[in-house]
C-alpha angles and dihedrals in degrees: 000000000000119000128231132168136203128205113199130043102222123118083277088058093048098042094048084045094053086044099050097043089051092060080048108255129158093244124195122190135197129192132182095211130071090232119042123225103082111204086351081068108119110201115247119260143332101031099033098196135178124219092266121323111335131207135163113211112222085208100066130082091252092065091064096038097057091034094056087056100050088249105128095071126189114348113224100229119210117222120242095238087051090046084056085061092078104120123179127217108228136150086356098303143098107244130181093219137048122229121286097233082044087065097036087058096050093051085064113100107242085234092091104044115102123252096209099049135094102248079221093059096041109042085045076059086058113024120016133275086261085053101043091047083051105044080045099054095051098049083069085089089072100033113025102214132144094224114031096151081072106050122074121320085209080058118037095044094052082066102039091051091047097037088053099036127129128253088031127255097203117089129163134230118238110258103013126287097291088077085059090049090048083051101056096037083053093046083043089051091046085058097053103257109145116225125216117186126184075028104137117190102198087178143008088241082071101065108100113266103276089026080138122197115001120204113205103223096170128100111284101252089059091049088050079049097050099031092043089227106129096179081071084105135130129165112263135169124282109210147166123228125214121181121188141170124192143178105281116253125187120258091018104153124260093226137353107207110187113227094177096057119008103263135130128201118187144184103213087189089068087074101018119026089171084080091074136037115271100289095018130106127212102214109191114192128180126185131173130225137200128238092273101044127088143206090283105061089055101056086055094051088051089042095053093057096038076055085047096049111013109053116209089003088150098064091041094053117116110173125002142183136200132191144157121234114214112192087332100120099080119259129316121216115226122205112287096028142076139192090281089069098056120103111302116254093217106068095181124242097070092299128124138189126224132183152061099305100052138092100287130105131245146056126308107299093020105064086053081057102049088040094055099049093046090046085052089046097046091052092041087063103039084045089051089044089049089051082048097049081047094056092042096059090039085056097054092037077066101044085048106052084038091057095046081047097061080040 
């Protein structure tokens, strides 16, 4: 059995482990954490938060994969009257509707939009400056930036036309992340990966001798770090995290998505009441914030639309948590570039990259998918053509002594 070996215990970890131990590979893998899942993680009881606002898009790979292995588990559905609860935030006010330029530009297929191009200059093309400040502002939801009107049209609009299609892509996993987590560890364990957590791995020079390929499932700040490779860098989205939960009341909103800044307030019970104790709501907001701005501004931004869409929330709230997220909210695309010029996910010397910031399509969690089974893939194959070079040279070591032995 080949060896491989996985540092890092996120849904890129557990992906490229399940992967790896299917080909039948002998997998280790090592996690910092005394509980595995990453930003995947979802607190204990009785607050079961996820690490910001979480969706699974049935349109991406993932969504088979795990689907084919029973991995996906029990959808949380969200009834239709609380899917009429969705409000945007435009021109100050709460409004039922989008714009209608807003619509009309999500509706357009990211193919056509240019690679090279700010999304702010070219939807204001097509649509008007009101609608591309709009159409900007909610694409936050897939991508978390302050400024998504100045990174790439390509994509930006790819997440804005899956993020507002009908019927909806997004869809949420019973109980939080962490059950899917809890999923794919089981299904890794099943397999014969062993799992080490509280298991730092400071260098590669610490992996045991025959260790064999190592795939680098961790955020990419921490692989520069491990690798000591500092150039391992790609824009990302700086945010601040605000989790609530309140006394429920009775026609509070679904969601609040802010269409005059990015920004996305959301109430989890709606879908899932389970993720906060009987009358109570779990209000999950997440808003991002520029270079120059701090915590602070943040926590205003959440706390005018809670004013807009929660009346007397304050006096309703019964727990609530606030954090920063530095580079946590997968890769940006500037103009100029895609997701082919991140960071590659082969490093050479029998070492591969997974995650969300890394050369690898798709949106959030599914670029640290696609980006885990090709790491698994790419090491499966140099580690069969070094087994074949080895072969080869075996081959002519034996010619040669049995030549000098006829000699």
């Amino acid at each position: 059995m080949r060896k491989i070996t996985i540092v890092g215990g996120g849904f890129a970890g557990l992906t490229a482990a399940v992967t790896a131990a299917e080909a039948g590979a002998e997998v280790t893998l090592y996690e910092a954490h005394h509980t595995l899942g990453g930003r995947a993680r979802t607190a204990e009881a009785p607050y079961r938060t996820n690490e910001g606002p979480h969706a699974i898009y049935n349109g991406g790979p993932h969504w088979t994969w795990l689907k084919q292995r029973g991995l996906l588990g029990e959808l949380a559905p969200l009834p239709l009257r609380e899917a009429a609860a969705l409000r945007f935030h435009h021109r100050g006010a709460l409004r039922r509707v989008p714009p209608l330029g807003f619509l009309r530009q999500s509706l357009r297929t990211a193919g056509r939009a240019p690679v090279d191009e700010d999304f702010r200059g070219w939807a204001t093309r097509l649509a008007g400056p009101d609608a591309a400040r709009a159409a900007a502002a909610y694409s936050g939801v897939a991508l978390f930036h302050h400024d998504p009107g100045s990174l790439s049209a390509r994509f930006v609009q790819e997440r804005l036309h899956r993020a507002a299609g009908v019927p909806a892509e997004a869809h949420y996993i019973k109980g939080g992340w962490g059950r899917l987590i809890g999923r794919m560890a089981a299904r890794a364990r099943e397999l014969g990966v062993r799992i080490e957590t509280s298991a730092r791995v400071a260098a590669l020079d610490d992996l045991p001798r025959g260790a064999g390929p190592v795939v680098v499932a961790t955020s990419l700040p921490a692989a520069a770090r491990l690798l000591g490779d500092p150039s391992l860098t790609w824009e990302s989205g700086r945010t601040v995290l605000v989790d609530l939960a309140l006394r429920s009341r009775k026609g509070d909103p679904f969601v609040i998505s802010d269409l005059d800044a990015p920004g996305w307030v959301e109430r989890f019970t709606a879908q899932d009441p389970g993720l906060a104790p009987a009358g109570e709501s779990l209000i999950q907001a997440q808003l991002p914030i520029g270079p120059g701005e701090a915590k602070a501004d943040g926590v205003a931004h959440a706390e005018r639309l809670l004013d807009l869409g929660f009346p007397g929330w304050r006096e309703r709230t019964v727990w609530r948590r606030e954090a920063v997220s530095n580079g946590r909210t997968g890769a940006v695309d500037l103009p100029g570039t895609t997701w082919r010029d991140r960071p590659a996910i082969d490093q050479g010397d029998g070492v591969y990259l997974a995650g969300d910031q890394v050369a690898a399509p798709g949106v959030l969690s599914e670029v640290s998918f696609t980006s885990a089974v090709e790491a698994v893939s790419l090491a499966m194959r140099a580690d069969v053509r070094a087994d074949v070079r080895a072969d080869v040279r075996a081959d002519v070591r034996a010619a040669r002594s049995l030549d000098l032995n006829r000699a």
